[in-house]
PyMOL commands that place a pseudoatom at each C-alpha (Angstrom):
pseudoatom trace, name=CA, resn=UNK, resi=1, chain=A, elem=C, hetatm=0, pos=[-101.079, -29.761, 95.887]
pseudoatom trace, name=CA, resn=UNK, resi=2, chain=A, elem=C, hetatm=0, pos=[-100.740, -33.132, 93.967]
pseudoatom trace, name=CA, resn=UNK, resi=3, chain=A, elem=C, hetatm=0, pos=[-97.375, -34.930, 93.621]
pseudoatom trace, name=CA, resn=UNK, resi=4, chain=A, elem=C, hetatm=0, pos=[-95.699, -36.139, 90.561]
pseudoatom trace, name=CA, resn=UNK, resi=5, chain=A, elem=C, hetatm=0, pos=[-96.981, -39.820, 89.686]
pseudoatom trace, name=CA, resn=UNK, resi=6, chain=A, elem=C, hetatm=0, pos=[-93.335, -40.814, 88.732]
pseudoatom trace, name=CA, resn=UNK, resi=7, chain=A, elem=C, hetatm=0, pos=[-91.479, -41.209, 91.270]
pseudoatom trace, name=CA, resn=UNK, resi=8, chain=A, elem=C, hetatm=0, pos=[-87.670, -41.905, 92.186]
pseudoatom trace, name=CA, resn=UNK, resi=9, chain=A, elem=C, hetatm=0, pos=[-87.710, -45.940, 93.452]
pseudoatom trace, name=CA, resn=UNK, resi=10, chain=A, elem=C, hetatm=0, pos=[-85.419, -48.617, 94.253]
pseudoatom trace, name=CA, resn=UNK, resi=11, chain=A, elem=C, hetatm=0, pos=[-86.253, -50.723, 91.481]
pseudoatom trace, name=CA, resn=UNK, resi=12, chain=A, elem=C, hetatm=0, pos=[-82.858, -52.401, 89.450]
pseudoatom trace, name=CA, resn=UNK, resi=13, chain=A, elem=C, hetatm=0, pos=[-81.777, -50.666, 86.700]
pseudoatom trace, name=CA, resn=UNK, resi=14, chain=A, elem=C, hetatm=0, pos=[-80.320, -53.818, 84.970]
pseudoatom trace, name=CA, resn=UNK, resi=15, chain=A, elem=C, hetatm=0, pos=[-83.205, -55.906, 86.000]
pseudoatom trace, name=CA, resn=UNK, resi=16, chain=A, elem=C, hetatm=0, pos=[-85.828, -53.366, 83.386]
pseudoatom trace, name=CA, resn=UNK, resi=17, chain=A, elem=C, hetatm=0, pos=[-83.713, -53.194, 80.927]
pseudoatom trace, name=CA, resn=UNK, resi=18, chain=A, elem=C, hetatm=0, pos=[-83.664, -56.861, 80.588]
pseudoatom trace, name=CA, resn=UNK, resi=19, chain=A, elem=C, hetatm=0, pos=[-87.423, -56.940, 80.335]
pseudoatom trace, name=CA, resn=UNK, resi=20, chain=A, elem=C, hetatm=0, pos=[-87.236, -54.823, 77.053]
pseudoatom trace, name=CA, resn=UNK, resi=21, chain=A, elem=C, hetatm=0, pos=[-88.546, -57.290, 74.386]
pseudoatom trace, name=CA, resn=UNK, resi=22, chain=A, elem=C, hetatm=0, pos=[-86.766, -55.751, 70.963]
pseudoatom trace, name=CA, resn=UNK, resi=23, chain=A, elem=C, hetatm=0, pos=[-82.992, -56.717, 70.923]
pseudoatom trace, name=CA, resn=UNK, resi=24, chain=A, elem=C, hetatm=0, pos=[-81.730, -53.600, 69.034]
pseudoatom trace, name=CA, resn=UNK, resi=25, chain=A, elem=C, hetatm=0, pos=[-83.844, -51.231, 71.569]
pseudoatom trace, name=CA, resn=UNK, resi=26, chain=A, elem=C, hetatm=0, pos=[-82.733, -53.358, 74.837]
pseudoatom trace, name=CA, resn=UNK, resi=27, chain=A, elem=C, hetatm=0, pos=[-78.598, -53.661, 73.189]
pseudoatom trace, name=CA, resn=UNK, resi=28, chain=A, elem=C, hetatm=0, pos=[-79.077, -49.210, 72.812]
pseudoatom trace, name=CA, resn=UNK, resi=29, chain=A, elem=C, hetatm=0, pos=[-80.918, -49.188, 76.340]
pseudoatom trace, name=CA, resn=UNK, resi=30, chain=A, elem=C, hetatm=0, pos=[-77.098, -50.656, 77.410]
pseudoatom trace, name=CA, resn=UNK, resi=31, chain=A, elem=C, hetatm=0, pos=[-75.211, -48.522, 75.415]
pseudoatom trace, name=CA, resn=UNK, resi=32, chain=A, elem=C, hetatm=0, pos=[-77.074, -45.266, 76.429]
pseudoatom trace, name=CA, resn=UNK, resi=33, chain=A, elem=C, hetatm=0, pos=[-76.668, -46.456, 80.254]
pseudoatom trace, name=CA, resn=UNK, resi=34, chain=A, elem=C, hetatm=0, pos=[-72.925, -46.897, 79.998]
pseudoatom trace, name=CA, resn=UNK, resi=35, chain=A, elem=C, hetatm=0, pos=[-72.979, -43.056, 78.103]
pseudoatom trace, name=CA, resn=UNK, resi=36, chain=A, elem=C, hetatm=0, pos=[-75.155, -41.349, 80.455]
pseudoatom trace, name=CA, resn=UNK, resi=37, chain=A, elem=C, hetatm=0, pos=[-73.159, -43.079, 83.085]
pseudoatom trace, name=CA, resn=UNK, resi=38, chain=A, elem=C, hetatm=0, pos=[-69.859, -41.962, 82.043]
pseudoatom trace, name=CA, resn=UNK, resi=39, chain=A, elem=C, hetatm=0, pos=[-71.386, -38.323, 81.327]
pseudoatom trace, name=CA, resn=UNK, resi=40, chain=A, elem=C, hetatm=0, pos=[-72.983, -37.784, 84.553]
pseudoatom trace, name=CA, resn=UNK, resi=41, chain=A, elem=C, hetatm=0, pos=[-70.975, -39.752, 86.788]
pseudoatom trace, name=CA, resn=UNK, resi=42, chain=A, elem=C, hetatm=0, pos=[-74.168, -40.603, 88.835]
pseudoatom trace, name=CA, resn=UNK, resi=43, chain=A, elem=C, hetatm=0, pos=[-75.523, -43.155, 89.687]
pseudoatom trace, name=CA, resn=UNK, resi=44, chain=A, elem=C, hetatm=0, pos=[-78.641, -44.245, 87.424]
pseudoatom trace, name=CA, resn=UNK, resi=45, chain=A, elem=C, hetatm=0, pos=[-81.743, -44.393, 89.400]
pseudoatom trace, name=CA, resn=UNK, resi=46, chain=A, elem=C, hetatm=0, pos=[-85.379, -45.773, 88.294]
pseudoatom trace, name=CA, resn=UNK, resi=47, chain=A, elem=C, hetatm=0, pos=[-87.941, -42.949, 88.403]
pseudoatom trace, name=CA, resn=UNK, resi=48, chain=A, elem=C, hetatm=0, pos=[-91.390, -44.737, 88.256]
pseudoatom trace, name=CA, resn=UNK, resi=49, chain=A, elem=C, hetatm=0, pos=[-91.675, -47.866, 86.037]
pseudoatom trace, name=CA, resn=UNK, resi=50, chain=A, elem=C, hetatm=0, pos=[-90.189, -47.160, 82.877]
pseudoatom trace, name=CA, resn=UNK, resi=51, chain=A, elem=C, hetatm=0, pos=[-87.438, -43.920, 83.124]
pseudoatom trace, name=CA, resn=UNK, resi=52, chain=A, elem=C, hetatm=0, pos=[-83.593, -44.178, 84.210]
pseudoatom trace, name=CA, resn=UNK, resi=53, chain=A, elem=C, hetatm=0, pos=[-82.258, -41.153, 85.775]
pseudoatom trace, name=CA, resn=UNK, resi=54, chain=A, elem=C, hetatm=0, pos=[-79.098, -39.288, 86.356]
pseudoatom trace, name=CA, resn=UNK, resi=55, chain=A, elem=C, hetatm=0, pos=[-78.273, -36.603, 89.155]
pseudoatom trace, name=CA, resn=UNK, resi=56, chain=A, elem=C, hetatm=0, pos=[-81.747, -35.202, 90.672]
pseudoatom trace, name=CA, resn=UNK, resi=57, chain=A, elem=C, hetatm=0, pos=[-82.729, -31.400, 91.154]
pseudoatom trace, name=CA, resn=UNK, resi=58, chain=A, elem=C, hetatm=0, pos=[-85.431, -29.738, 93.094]
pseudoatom trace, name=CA, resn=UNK, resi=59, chain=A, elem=C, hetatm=0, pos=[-88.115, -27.727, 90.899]
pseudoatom trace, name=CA, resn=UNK, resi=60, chain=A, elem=C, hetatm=0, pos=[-90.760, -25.377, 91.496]
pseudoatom trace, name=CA, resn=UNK, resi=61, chain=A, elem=C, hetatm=0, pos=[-93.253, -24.532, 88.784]
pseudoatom trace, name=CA, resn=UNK, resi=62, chain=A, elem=C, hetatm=0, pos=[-94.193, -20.755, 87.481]
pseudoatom trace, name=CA, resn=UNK, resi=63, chain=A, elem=C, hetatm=0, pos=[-97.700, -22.028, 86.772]
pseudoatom trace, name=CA, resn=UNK, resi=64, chain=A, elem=C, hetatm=0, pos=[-99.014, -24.199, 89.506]
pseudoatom trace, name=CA, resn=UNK, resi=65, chain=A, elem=C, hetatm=0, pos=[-98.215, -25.006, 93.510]
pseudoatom trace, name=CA, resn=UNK, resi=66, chain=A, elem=C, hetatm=0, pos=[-96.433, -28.602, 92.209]
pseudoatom trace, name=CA, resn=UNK, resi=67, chain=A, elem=C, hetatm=0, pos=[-93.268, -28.529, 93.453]
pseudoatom trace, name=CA, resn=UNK, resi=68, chain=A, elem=C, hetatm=0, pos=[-90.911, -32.115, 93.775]
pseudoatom trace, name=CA, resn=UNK, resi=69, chain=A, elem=C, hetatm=0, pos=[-87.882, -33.704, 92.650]
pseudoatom trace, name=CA, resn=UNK, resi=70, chain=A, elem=C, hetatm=0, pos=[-86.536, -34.835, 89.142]
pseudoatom trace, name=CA, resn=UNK, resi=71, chain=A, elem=C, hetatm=0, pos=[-83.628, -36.337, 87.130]
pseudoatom trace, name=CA, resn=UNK, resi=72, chain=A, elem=C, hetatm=0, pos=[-81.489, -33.890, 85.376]
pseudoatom trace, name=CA, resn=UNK, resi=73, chain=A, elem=C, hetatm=0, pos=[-81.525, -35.929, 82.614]
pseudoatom trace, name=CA, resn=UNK, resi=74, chain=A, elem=C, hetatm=0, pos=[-81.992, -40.039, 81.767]
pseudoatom trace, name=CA, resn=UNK, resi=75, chain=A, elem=C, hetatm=0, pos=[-83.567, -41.701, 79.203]
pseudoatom trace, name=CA, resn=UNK, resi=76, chain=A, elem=C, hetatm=0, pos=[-86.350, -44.767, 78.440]
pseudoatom trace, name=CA, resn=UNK, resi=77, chain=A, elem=C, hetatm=0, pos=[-85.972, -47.507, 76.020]
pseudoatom trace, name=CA, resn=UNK, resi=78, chain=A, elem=C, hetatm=0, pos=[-90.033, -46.943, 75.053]
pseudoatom trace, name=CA, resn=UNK, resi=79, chain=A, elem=C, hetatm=0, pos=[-91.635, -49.733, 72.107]
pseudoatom trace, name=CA, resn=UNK, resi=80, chain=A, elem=C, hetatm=0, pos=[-91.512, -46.976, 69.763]
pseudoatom trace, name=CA, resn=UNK, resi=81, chain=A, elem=C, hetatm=0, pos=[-88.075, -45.233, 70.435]
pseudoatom trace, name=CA, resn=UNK, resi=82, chain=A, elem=C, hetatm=0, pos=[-85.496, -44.380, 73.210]
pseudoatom trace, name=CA, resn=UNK, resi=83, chain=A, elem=C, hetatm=0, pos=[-86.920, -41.266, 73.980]
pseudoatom trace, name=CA, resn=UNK, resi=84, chain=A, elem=C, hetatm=0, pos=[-84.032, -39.192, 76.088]
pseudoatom trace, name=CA, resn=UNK, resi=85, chain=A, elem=C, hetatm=0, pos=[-84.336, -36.319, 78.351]
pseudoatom trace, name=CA, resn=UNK, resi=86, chain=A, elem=C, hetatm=0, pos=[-82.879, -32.725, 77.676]
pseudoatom trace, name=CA, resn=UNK, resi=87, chain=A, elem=C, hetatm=0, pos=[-84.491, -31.012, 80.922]
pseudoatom trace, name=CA, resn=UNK, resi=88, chain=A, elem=C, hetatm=0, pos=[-83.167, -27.689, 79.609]
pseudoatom trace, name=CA, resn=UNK, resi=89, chain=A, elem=C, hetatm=0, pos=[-84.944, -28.036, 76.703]
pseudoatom trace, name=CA, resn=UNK, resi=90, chain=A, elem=C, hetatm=0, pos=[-83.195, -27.683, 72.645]
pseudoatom trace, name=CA, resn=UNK, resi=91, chain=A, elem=C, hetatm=0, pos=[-82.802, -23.708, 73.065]
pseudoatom trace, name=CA, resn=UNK, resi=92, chain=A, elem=C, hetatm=0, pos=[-79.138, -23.824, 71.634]
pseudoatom trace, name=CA, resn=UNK, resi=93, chain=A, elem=C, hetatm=0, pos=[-78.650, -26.816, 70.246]
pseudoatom trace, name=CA, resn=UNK, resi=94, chain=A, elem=C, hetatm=0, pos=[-79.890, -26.386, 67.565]
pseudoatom trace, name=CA, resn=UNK, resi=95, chain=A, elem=C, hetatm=0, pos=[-76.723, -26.811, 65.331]
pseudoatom trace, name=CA, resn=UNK, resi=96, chain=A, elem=C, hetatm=0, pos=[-75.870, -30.047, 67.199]
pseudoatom trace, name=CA, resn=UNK, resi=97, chain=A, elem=C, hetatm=0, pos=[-79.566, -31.326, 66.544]
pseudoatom trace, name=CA, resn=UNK, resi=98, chain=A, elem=C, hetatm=0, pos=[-78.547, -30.213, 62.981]
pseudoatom trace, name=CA, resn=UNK, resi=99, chain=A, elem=C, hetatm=0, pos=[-75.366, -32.331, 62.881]
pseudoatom trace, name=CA, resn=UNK, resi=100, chain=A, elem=C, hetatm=0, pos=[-76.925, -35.525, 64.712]
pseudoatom trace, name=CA, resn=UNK, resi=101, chain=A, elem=C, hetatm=0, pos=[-78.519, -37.639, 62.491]
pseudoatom trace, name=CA, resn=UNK, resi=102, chain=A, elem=C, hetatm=0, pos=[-82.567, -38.626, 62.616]
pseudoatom trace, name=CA, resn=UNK, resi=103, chain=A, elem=C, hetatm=0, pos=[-84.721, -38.229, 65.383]
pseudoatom trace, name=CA, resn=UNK, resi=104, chain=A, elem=C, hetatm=0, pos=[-87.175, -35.956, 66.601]
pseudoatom trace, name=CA, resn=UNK, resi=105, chain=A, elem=C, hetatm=0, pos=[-87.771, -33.624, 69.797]
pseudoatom trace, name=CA, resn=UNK, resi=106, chain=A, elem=C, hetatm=0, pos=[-90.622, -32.398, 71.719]
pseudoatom trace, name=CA, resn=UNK, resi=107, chain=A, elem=C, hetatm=0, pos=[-90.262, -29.905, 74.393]
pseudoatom trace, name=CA, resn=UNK, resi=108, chain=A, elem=C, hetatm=0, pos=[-87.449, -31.608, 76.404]
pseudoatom trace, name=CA, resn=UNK, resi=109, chain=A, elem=C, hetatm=0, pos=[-88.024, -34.964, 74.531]
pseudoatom trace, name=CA, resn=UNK, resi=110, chain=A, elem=C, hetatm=0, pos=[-85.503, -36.304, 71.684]
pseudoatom trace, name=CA, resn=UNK, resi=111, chain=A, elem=C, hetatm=0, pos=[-86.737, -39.389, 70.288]
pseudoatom trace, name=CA, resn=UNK, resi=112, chain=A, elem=C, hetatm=0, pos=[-84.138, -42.045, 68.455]
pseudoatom trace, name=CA, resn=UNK, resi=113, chain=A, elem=C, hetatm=0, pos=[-85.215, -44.881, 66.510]
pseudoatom trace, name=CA, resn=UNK, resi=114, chain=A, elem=C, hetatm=0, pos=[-82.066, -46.707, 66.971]
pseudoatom trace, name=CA, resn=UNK, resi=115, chain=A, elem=C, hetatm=0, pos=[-79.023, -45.325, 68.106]
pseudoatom trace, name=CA, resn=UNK, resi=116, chain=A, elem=C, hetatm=0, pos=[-77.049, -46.665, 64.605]
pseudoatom trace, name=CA, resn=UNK, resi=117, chain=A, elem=C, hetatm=0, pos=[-78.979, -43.818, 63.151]
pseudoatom trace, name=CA, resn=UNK, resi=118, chain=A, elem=C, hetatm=0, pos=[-77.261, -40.842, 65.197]
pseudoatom trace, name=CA, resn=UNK, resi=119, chain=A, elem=C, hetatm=0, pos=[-73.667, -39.588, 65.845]
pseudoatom trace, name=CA, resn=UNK, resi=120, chain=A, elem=C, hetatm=0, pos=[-72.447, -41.018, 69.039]
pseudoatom trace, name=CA, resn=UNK, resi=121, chain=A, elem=C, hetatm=0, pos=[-69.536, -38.233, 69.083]
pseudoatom trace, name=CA, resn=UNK, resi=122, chain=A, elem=C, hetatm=0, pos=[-72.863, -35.648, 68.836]
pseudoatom trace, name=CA, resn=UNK, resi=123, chain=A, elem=C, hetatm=0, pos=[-75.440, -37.647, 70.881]
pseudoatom trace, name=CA, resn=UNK, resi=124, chain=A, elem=C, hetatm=0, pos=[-72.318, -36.763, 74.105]
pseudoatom trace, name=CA, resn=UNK, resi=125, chain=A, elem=C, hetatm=0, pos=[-71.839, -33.608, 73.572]
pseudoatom trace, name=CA, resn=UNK, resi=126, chain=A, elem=C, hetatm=0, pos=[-75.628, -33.024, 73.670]
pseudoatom trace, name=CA, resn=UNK, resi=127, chain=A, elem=C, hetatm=0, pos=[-76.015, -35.001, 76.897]
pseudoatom trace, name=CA, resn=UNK, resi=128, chain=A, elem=C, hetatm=0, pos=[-73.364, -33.506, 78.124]
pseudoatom trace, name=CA, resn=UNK, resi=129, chain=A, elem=C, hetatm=0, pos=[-73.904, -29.945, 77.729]
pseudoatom trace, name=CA, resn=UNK, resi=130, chain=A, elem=C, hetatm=0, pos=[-77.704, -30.146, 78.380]
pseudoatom trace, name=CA, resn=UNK, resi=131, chain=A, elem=C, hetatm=0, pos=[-76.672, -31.967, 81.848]
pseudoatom trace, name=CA, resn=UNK, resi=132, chain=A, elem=C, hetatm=0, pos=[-73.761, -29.539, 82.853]
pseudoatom trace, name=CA, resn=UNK, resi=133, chain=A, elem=C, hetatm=0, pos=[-76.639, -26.334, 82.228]
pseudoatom trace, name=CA, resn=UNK, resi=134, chain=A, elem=C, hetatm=0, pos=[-79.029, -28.372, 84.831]
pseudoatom trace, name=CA, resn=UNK, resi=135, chain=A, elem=C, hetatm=0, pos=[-76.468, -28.685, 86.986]
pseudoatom trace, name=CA, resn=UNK, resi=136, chain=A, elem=C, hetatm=0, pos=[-75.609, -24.849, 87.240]
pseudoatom trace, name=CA, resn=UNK, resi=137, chain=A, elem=C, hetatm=0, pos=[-79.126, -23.720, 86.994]
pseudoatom trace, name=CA, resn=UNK, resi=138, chain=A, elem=C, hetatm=0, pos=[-80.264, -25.839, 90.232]
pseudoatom trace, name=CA, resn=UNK, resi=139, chain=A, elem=C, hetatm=0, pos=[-79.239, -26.392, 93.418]
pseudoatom trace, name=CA, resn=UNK, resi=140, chain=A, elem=C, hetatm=0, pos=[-78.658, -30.249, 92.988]
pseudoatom trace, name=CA, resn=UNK, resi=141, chain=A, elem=C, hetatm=0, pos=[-78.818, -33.109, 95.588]
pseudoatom trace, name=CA, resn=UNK, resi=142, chain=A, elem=C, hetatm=0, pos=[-77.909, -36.694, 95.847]
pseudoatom trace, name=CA, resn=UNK, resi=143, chain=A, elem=C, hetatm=0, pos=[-80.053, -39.113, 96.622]
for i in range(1, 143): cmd.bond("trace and resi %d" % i, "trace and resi %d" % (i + 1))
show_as sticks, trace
zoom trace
């Protein structure tokens, strides 16, 4: 069986998002941190170099024996975009995706240029309802 290459690690929050070079994408890296923050009420954690998550759930996939631990959702301030993660996927959302502003998604990916180009009021209630459906469809932990 072979384990997830990101992993959850002590490394300092604060401390990587201070090594993003672009000012606009490190200033939304802070602004996303104090909204997932507030959302979640967890604690953000680093999960490998480069991803800060919030609460953690046990998963075991359909189509293979990998089994491990994951965020229920975070985010990563990436040189292209803050790319955010919806770990229940966009399967209704779609009218908030319709009322947010631009970006783009992938399977459990939504990608922002800049957060200036997005509703804030939207961007919460997306977090927020995608994180409250992790939370009741896994048996989460603490860590």
């Amino acid at each position: 069986m072979s384990s997830p290459k990101t992993r959850l690690n002590v490394a300092s929050v604060t401390d990587f998002i201070n090594t993003v070079e672009d000012k606009t994408r490190k200033e939304d890296a802070f602004l996303l941190l104090d909204l997932f923050s507030k959302i979640t009420a967890e604690e953000p954690k680093m999960w490998g170099t480069s991803i800060i998550g919030f609460g953690l759930f046990h998963y075991k996939s359909d189509r293979s024996s990998q089994e491990g631990d994951w965020a229920l959702t975070g985010f990563s301030p990436r040189k292209q975009n803050s790319t955010l993660y919806f770990m229940d996927g966009f399967d209704g959302h779609e009218e908030l995706l319709d009322k947010l502003g631009k970006h783009k998604t992938s399977a459990s990916c939504l990608y922002i240029n800049k957060l200036s180009d997005v509703d804030m009021g939207v961007l919460e209630k997306l977090i927020t309802e995608s994180f409250q459906a992790m939370k009741k469809k896994y048996d989460t932990v603490s860590k």
